[in-house]
C-alpha positions, 0 to 999 in steps of 0.5 A: 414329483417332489417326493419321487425326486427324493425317492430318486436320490435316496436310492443312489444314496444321496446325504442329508435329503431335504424336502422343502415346502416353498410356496409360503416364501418363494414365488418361483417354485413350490418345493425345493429339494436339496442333497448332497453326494460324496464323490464326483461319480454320486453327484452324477449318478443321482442327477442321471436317476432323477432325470431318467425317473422323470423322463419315464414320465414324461417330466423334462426339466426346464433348465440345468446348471452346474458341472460335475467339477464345480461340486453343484447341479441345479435340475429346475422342473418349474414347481420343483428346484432340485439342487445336488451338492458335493459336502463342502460347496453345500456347506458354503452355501447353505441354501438350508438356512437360506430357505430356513422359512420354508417348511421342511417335509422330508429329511434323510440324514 
């Protein structure tokens, strides 16, 4: 799931993908990705792809936060956390270094 989530992103064009392999230093979630979109309409563009990706496969998510103007969105699928940031709220939170422990499996630069 985590990887279609990333494939998802990717294809809307998404900044800096990250795959993050929790399950060492987490114990609410297994993978976490992270992004980034320039604009309010990418944001919102690549939250819809990943949905609708998967809501074909019958995956709903468990819990959404965030708004479009707030510059986040948290998509939370249980074993996967997806956040997608606009530039400068990611850089001011920078879950990356957060969860710097975690191992990274996929960066898209």
């Amino acid at each position: 799931m985590a990887r279609r989530v990333v494939e998802a992103a990717s294809d809307k064009q998404a900044i800096d993908i990250v795959l993050l392999d929790a399950r060492g230093v987490c114990s609410f979630a297994d993978y976490f990705v992270i992004c980034t979109g320039d604009s309010e309409r990418q944001i919102k563009t690549i939250y819809e792809e990943i949905e609708h990706i998967l809501k074909k496969e019958g995956v709903l998510p468990h819990h959404r936060e965030g708004t479009i103007d707030s510059g986040w969105f948290l998509l939370d699928f249980g074993d996967v956390i997806v956040h997608i940031f606009a530039p400068a709220e990611r850089e001011y939170y920078q879950l990356d270094e957060l969860w710097s422990q975690a191992v990274p499996v996929v960066r898209i630069q």
